[in-house]
N, C-alpha and C positions, 0 to 999 in steps of 0.2 A: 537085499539089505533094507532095513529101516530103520528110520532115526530113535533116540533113545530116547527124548524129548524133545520139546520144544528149546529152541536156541534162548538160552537167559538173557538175553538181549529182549526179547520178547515178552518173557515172562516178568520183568522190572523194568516199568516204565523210565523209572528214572536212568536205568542204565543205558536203555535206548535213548532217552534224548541227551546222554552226555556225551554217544556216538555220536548222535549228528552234530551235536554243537562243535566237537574235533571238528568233523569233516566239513561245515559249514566255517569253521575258524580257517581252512587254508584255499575254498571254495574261488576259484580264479588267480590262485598265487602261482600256479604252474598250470605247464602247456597239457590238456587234457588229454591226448595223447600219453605225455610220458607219464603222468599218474597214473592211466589205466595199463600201462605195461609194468609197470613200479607193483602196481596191484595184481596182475598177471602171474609176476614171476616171483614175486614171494610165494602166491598161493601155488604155483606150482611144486617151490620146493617143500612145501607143506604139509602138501597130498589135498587138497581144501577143493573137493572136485567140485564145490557148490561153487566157489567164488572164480577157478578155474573157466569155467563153463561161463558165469555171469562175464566176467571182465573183456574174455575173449569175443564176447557176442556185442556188448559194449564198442568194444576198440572196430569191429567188423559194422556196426552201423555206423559209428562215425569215419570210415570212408577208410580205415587204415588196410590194405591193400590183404588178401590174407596169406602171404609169403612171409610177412611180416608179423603177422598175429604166431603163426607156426612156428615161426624159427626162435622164438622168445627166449627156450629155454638155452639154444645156441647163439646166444647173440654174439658172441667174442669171434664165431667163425662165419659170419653172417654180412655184409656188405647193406643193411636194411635199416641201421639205425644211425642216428647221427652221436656225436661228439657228446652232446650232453644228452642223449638217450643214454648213452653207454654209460655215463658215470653216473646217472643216475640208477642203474641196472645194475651196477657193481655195487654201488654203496645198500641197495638193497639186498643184495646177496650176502654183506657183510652182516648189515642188523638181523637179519633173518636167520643168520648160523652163527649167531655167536660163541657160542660154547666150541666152536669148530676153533681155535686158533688162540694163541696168548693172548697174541692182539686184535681184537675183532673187527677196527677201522683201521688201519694203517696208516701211516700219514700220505705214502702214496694216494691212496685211496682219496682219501679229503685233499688232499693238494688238486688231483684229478676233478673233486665235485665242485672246489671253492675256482677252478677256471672256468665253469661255466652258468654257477649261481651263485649270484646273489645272497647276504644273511637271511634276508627274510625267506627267500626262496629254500633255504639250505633247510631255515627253520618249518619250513613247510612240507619239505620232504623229509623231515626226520618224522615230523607228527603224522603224515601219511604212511610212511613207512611202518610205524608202529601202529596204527589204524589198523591196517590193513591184516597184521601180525593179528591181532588183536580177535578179526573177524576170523581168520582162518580160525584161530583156536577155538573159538567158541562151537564153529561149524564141525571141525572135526572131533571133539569130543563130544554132541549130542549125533554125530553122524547124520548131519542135515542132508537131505537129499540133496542131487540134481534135480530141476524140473521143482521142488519145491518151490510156490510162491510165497515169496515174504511178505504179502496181501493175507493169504491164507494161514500162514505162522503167526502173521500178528495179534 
């Protein structure tokens, strides 16, 4: 397989630095752990093997054990994440499949995100959440490799 282009992230400077500005906007608002699983399992359901790959290799150098990198996609049957991993995993399952359901948040759901963050925190993980969304699409509609480096793309 080879990619179809370069990622337009790449190709519009401007575009790129309004990503990192996002990202750079919630940059220590949550535990970096649960953004790189947040980042994880969107791109899993995505199919986004570039960000797959990256995130996973991520969460593995910063010490997260890899039972718990693996089991990402099963987290609901899993004993490996805590209380506000999970809700933050859920509520990204929700934004990420919206179209799946009338209601795409439930109120369970956000009653579940709002016992364990904070507004600002909440607002942090909606705009990572949708970051995140963001990259996968980009990635998979130029079919950005694995192994491609984003040194090399840019």
């Amino acid at each position: 397989m080879q990619a179809r282009m370069t990622n337009p992230a790449f190709i519009l400077p401007e575009a790129m630095q309004a990503m990192f500005a996002l990202n750079n906007s919630i940059e220590g608002k949550l535990p970096l752990r649960t953004r790189k699983l947040v980042h994880l399992r969107a791109s899993q359901i995505n199919g986004c093997s570039v960000c797959v790959d990256m995130h996973a290799k991520e969460l593995q150098k910063d010490g997260t054990p890899l039972e718990h990198i693996f089991a990402v996609a099963a987290w609901r049957e899993t004993p490996y994440y805590s209380e506000a991993e999970r809700a933050a995993l859920e509520l990204t399952e929700c934004l990420t499949r919206i179209a799946d359901r009338p209601d795409p948040v439930p109120d369970t759901v956000w009653e579940k995100t709002k016992r364990h963050f904070s507004e600002p925190e909440i607002a942090a993980l909606l705009v990572d959440i949708a970051l995140i969304n963001s990259w996968n699409r980009f990635n998979v509609a130029v079919r950005m490799m694995v192994g491609q480096k984003w040194e090399k793309a840019a």
